[in-house]
C-alpha atoms as an extended CHARMM CRD file, in Angstrom:
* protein
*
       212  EXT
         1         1  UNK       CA              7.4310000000      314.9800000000       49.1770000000  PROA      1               0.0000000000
         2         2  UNK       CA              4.7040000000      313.1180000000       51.3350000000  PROA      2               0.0000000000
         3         3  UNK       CA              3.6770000000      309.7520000000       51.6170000000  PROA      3               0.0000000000
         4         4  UNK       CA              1.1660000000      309.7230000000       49.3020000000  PROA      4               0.0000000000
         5         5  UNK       CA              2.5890000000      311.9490000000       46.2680000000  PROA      5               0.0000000000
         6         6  UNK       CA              4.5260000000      308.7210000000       44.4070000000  PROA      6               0.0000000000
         7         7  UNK       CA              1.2130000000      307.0820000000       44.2300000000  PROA      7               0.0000000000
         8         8  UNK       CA             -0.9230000000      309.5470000000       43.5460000000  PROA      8               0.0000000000
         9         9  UNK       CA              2.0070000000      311.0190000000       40.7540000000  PROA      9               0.0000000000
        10        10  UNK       CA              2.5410000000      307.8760000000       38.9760000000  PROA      10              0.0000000000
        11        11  UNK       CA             -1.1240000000      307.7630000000       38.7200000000  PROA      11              0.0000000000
        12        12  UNK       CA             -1.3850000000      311.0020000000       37.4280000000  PROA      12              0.0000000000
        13        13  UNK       CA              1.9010000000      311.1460000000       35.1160000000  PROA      13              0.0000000000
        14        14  UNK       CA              1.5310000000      311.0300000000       31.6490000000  PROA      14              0.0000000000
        15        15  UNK       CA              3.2100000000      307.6330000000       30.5600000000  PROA      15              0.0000000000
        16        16  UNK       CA              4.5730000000      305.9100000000       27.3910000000  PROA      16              0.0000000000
        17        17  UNK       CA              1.1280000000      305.0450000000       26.8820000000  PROA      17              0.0000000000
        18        18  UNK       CA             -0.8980000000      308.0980000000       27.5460000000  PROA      18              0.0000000000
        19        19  UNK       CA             -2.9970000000      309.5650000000       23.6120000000  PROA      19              0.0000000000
        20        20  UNK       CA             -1.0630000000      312.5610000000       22.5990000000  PROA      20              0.0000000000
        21        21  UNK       CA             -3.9220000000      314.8340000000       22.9470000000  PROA      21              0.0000000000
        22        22  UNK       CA             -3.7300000000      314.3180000000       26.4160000000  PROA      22              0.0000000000
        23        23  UNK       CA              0.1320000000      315.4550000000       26.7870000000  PROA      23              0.0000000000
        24        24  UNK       CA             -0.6900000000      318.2970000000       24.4030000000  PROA      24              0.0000000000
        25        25  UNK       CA             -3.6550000000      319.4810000000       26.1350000000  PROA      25              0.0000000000
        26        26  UNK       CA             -1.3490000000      319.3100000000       29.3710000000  PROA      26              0.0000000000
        27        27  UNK       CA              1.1570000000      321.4400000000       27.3690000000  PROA      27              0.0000000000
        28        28  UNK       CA             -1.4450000000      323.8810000000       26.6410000000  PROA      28              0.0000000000
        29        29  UNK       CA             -3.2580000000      324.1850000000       30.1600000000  PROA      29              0.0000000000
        30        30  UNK       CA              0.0310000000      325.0000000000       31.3530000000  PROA      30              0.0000000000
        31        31  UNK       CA              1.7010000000      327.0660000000       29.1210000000  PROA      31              0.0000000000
        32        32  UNK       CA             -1.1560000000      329.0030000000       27.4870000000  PROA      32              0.0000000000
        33        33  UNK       CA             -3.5270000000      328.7140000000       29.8340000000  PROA      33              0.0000000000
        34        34  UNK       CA             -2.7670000000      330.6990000000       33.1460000000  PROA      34              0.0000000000
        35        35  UNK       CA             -2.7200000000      333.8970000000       30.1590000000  PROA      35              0.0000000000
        36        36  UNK       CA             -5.7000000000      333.0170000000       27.9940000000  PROA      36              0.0000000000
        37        37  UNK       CA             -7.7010000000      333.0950000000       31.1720000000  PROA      37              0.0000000000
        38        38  UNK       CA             -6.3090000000      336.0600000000       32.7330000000  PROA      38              0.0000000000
        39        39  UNK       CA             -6.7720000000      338.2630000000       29.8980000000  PROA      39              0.0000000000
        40        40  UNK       CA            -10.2250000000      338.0470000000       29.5060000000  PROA      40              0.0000000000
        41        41  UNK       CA            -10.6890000000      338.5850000000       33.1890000000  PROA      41              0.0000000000
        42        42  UNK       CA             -8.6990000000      341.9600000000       32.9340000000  PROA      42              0.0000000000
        43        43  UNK       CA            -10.2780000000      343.1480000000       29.5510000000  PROA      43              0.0000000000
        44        44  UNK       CA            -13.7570000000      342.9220000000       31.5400000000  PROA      44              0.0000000000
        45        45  UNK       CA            -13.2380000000      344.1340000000       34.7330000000  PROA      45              0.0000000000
        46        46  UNK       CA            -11.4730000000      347.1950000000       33.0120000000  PROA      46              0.0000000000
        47        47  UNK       CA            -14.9390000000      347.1040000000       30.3800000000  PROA      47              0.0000000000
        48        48  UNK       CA            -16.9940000000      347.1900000000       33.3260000000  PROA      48              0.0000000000
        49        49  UNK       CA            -17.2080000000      350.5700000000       35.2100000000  PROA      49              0.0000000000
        50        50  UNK       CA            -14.6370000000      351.4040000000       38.8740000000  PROA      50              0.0000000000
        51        51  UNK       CA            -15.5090000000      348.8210000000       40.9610000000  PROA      51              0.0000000000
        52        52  UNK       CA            -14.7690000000      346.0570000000       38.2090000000  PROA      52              0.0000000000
        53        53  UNK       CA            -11.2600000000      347.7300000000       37.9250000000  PROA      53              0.0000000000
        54        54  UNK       CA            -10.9080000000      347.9810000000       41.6260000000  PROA      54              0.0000000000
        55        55  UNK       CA            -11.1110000000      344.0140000000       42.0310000000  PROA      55              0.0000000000
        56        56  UNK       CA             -8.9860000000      343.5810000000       38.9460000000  PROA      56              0.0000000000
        57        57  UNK       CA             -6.3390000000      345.7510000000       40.9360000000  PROA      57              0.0000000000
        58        58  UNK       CA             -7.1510000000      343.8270000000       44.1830000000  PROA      58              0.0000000000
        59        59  UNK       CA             -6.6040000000      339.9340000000       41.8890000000  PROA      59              0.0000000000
        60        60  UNK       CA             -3.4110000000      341.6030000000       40.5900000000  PROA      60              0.0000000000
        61        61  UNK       CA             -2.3210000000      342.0880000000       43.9540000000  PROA      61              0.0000000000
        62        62  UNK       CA             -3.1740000000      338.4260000000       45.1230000000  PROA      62              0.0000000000
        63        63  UNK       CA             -1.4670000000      336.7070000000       42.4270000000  PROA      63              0.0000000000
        64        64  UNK       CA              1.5920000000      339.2240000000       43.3440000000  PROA      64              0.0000000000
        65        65  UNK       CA              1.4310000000      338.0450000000       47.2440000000  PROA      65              0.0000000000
        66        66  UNK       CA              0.7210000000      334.9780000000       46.3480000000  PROA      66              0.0000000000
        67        67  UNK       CA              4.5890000000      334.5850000000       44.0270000000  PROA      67              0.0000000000
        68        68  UNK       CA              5.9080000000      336.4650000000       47.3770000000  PROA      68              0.0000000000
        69        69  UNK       CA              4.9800000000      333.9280000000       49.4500000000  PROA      69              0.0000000000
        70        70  UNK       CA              5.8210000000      330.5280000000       47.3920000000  PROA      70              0.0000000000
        71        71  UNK       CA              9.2490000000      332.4200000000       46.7240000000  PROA      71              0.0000000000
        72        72  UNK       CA              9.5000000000      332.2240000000       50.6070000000  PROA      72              0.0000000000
        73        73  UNK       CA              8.5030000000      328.6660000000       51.1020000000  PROA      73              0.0000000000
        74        74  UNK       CA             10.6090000000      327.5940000000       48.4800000000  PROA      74              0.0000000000
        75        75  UNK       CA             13.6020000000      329.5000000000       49.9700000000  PROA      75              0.0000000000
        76        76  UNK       CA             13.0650000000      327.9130000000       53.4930000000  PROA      76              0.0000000000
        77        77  UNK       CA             12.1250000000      324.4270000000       51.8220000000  PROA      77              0.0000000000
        78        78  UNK       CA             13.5360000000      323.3970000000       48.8790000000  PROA      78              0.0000000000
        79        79  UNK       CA             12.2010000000      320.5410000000       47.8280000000  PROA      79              0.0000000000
        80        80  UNK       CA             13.5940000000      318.4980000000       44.6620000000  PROA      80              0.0000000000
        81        81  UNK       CA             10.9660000000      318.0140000000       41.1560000000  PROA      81              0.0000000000
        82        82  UNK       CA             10.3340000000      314.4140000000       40.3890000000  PROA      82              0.0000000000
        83        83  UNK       CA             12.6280000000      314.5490000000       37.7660000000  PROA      83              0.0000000000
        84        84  UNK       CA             15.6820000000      314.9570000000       40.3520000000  PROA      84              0.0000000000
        85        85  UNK       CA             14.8050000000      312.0200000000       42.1580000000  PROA      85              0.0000000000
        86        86  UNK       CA             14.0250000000      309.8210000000       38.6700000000  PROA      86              0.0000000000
        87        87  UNK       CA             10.4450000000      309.1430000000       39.1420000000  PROA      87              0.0000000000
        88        88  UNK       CA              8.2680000000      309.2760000000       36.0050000000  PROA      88              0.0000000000
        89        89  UNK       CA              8.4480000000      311.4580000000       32.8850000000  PROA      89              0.0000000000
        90        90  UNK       CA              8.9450000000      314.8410000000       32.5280000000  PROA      90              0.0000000000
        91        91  UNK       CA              7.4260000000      315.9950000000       29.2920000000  PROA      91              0.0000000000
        92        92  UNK       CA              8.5310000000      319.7250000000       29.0220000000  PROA      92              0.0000000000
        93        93  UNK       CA             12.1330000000      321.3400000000       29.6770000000  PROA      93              0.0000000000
        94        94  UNK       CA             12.4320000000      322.8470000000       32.7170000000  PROA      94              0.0000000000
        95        95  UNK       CA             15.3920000000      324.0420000000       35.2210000000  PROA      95              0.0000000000
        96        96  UNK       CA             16.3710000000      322.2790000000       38.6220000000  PROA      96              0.0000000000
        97        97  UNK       CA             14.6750000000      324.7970000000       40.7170000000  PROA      97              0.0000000000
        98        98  UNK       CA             12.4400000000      324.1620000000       43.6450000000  PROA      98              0.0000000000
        99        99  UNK       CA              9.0190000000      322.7070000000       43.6970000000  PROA      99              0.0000000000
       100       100  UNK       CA              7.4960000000      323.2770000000       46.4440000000  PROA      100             0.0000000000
       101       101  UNK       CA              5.0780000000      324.8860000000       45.9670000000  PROA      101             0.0000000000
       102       102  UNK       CA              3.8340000000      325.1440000000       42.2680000000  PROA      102             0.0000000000
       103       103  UNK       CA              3.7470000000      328.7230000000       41.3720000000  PROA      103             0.0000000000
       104       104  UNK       CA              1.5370000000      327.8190000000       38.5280000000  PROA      104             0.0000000000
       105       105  UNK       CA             -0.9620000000      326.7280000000       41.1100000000  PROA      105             0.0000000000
       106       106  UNK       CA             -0.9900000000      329.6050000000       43.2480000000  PROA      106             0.0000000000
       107       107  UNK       CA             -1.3290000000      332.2370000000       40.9360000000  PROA      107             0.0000000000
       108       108  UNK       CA             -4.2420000000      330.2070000000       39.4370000000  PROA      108             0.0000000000
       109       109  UNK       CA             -6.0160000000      329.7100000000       42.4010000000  PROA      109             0.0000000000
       110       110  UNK       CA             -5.3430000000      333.4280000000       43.3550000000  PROA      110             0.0000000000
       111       111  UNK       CA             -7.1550000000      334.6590000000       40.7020000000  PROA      111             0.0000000000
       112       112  UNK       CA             -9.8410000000      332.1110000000       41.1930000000  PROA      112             0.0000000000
       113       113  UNK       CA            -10.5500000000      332.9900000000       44.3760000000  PROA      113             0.0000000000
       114       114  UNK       CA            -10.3680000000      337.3350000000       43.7000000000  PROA      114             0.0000000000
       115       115  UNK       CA            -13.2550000000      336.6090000000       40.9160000000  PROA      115             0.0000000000
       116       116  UNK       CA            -15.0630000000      334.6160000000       43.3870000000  PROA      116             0.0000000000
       117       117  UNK       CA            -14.8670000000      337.3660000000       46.2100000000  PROA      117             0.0000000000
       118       118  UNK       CA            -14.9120000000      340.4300000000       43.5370000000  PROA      118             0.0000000000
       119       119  UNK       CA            -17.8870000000      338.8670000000       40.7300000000  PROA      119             0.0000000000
       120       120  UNK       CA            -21.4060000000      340.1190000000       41.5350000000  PROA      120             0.0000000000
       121       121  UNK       CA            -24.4480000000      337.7950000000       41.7240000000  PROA      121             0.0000000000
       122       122  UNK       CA            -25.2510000000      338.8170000000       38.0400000000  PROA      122             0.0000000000
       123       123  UNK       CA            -21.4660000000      337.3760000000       36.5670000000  PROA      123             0.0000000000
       124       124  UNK       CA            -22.5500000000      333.7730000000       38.4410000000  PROA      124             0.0000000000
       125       125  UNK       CA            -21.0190000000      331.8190000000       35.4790000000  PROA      125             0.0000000000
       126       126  UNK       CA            -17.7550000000      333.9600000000       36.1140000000  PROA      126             0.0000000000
       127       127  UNK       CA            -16.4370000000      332.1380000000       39.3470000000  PROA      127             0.0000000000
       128       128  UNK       CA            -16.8880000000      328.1910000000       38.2170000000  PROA      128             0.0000000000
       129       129  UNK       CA            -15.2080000000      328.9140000000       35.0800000000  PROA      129             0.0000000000
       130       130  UNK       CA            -11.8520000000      330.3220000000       36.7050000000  PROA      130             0.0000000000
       131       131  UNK       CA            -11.8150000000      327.6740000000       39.4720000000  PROA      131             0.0000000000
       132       132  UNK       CA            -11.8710000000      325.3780000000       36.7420000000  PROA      132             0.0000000000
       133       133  UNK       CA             -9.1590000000      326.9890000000       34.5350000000  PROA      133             0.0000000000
       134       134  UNK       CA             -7.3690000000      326.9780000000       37.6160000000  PROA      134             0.0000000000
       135       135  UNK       CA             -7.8560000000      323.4190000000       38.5810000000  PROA      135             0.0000000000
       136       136  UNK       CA             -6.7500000000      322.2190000000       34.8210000000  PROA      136             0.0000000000
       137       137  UNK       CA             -3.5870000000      324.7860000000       35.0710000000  PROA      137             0.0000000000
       138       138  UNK       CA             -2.6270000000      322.5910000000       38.8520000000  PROA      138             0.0000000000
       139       139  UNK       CA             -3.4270000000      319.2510000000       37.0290000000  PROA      139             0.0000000000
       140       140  UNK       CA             -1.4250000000      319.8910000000       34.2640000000  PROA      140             0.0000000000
       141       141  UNK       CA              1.9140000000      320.2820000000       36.2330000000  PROA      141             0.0000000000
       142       142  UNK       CA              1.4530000000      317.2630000000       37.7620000000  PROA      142             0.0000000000
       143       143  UNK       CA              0.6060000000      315.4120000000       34.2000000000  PROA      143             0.0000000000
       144       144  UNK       CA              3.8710000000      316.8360000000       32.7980000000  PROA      144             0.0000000000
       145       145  UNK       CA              6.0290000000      315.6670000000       35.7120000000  PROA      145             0.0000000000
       146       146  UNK       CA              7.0680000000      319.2290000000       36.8290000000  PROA      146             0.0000000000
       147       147  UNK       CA              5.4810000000      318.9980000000       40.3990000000  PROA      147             0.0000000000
       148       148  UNK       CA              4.3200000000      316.3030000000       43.1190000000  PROA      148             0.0000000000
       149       149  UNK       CA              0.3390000000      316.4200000000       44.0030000000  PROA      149             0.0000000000
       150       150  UNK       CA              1.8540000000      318.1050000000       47.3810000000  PROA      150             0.0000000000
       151       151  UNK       CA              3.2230000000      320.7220000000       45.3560000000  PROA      151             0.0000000000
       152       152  UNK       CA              0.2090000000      321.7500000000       43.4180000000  PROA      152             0.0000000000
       153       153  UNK       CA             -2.4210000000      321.4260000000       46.7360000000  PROA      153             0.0000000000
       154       154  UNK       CA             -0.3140000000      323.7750000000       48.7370000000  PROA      154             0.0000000000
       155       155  UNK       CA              0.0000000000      326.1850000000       45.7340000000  PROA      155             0.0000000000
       156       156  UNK       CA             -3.3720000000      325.8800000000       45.7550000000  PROA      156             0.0000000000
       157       157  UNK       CA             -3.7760000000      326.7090000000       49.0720000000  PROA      157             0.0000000000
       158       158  UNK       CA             -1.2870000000      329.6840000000       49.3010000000  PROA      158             0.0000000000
       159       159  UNK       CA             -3.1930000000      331.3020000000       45.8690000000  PROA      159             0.0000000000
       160       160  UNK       CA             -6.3980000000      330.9360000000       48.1060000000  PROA      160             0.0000000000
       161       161  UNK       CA             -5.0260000000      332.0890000000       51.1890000000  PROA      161             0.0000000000
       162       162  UNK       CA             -3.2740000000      334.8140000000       49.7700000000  PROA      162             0.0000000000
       163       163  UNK       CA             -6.4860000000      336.3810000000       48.1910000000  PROA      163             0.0000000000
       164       164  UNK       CA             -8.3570000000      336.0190000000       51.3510000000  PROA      164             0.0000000000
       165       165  UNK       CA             -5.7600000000      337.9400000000       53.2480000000  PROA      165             0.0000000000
       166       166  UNK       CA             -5.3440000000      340.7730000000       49.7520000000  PROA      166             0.0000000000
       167       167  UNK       CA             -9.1800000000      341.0390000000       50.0470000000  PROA      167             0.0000000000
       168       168  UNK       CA            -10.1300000000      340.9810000000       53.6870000000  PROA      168             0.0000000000
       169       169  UNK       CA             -7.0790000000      344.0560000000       54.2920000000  PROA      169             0.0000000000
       170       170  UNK       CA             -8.3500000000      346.2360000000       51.3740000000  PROA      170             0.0000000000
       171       171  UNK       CA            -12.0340000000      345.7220000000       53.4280000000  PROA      171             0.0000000000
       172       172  UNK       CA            -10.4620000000      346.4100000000       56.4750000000  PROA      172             0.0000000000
       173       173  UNK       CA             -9.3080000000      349.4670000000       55.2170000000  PROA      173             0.0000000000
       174       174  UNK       CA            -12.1390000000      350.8910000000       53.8060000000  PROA      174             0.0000000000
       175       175  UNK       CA            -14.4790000000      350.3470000000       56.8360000000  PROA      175             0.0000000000
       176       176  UNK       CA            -11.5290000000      352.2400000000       58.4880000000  PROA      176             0.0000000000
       177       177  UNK       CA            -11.9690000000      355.1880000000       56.2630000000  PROA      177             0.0000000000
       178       178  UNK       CA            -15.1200000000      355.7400000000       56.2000000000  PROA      178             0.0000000000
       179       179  UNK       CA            -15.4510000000      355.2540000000       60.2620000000  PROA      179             0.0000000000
       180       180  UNK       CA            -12.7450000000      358.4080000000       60.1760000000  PROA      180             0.0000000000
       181       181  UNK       CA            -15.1310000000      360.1000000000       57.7810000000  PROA      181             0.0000000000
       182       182  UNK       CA            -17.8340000000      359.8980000000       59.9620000000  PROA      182             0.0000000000
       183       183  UNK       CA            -16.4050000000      360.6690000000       63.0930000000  PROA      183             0.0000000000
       184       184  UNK       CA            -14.3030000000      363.6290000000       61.3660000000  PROA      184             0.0000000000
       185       185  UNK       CA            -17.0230000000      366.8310000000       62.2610000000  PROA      185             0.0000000000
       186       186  UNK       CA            -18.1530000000      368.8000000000       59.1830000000  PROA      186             0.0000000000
       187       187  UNK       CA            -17.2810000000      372.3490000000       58.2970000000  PROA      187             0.0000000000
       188       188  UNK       CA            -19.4760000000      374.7120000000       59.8930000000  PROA      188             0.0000000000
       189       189  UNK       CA            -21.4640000000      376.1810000000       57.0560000000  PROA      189             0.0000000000
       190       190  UNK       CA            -20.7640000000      380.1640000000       55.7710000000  PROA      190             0.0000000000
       191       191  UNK       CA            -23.6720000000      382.6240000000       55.6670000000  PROA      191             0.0000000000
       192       192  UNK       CA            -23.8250000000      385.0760000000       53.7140000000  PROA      192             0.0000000000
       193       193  UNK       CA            -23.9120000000      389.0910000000       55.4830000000  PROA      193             0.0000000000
       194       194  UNK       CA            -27.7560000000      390.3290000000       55.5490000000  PROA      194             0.0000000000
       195       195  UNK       CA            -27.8890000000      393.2950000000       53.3450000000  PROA      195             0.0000000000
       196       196  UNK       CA            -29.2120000000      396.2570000000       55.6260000000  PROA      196             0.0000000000
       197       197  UNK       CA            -32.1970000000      397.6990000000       54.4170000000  PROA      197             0.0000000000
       198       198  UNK       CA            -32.2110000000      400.9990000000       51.6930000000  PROA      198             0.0000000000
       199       199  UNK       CA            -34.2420000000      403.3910000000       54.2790000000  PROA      199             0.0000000000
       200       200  UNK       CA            -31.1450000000      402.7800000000       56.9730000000  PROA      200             0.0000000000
       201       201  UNK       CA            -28.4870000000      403.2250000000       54.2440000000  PROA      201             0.0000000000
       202       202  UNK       CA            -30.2170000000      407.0760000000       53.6140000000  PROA      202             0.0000000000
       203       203  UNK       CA            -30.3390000000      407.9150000000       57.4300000000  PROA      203             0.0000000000
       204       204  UNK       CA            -27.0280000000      407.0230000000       57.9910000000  PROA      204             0.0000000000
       205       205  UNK       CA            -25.1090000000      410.3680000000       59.4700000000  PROA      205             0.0000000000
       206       206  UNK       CA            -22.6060000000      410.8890000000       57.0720000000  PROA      206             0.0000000000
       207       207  UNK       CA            -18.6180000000      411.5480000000       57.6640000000  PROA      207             0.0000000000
       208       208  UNK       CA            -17.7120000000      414.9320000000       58.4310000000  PROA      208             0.0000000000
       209       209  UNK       CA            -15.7500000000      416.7770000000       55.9740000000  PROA      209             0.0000000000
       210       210  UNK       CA            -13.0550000000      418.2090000000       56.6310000000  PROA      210             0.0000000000
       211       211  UNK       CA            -11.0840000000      421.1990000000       54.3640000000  PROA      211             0.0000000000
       212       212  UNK       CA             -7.1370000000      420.6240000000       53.5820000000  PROA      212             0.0000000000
């Protein structure tokens, strides 16, 4: 926890005296959300021809690195939920594991950030939309009392930074292979054995026979 997250989480945290709709629309954006979003991402990128379904392998494997590494964070710093140390209200049931960082966040923000590095010029409304899904999905677990702001900015951050590093390997590799392609020499081509001509053929001596 940093200096600023009980400020900025008590002004964040749904109270006694927050409407309803905005607890249930937290409830949603959290539960329902990180899904709804995904799936239409997938069902398009697989609608949309190889290289769609080539990024939609590349998001997969951002969101992937991305659980990898908050696993790992959490392991070397476990940090308590709000809810452990009795500040504010926690308005869904969860366990007493880490929180730093908020999964929820990373694997939002990973997915944000592959459609912004794998959507073409012509899918333009593609990328605002997701880094706005993702932005509710971060705000959410902060609204419910599940996470600090900390928790949620460096999910944020390791979602980003995970598909930068996803991304920027798989183009690595390709420039790779096709530098070996074009320094790898080509096959020398076959040609075909020139037929001699019919007038040779005839003058040909022919074998001598020979009696058994």
């Amino acid at each position: 926890m940093l200096r600023f997250d009980p400020y900025l989480f008590h002004l964040l945290n749904a109270g006694t005296h927050t409407p309803l709709w905005v607890v249930e629309s937290a409830r949603f954006a959290s539960a329902w959300l990180p899904g709804l979003c995904g799936l239409p991402v997938i069902a398009g990128m697989l609608a949309m021809g190889k290289g769609w379904r080539r990024s939609l392998q590349l998001a997969l494997l951002s969101m992937g690195f991305a659980w990898v590494a908050c696993r790992l964070i959490r392991w070397g710093f476990p940090m308590p939920r709000p809810a452990q140390l009795g500040l504010g209200l926690q308005w869904i049931h969860h366990g007493a594991s880490a929180s730093f960082p908020s999964m929820h966040a990373a694997g939002a923000f990973a997915l944000a950030q592959s459609v912004q590095l794998g959507v073409t010029r012509h899918k333009a409304w593609l990328p605002p939309l997701t880094w706005l899904l993702a932005c509710s999905v971060a705000l959410s677990r902060i609204v419910l009392g599940v996470h600090f702001p900390s928790d949620v900015l460096v999910g944020a951050v390791v979602g980003s930074a995970a598909a930068l590093c996803v991304w920027h390997a798989a183009l690595w590799i390709e420039r790779r292979r096709h530098a070996l392609r074009r320094k790898t020499p080509a096959p020398a081509p076959m040609t075909a054995p020139v037929p001699l001509p019919a007038a040779a053929i005839a003058a040909a001596p022919a074998a001598p026979h020979t009696a058994e």
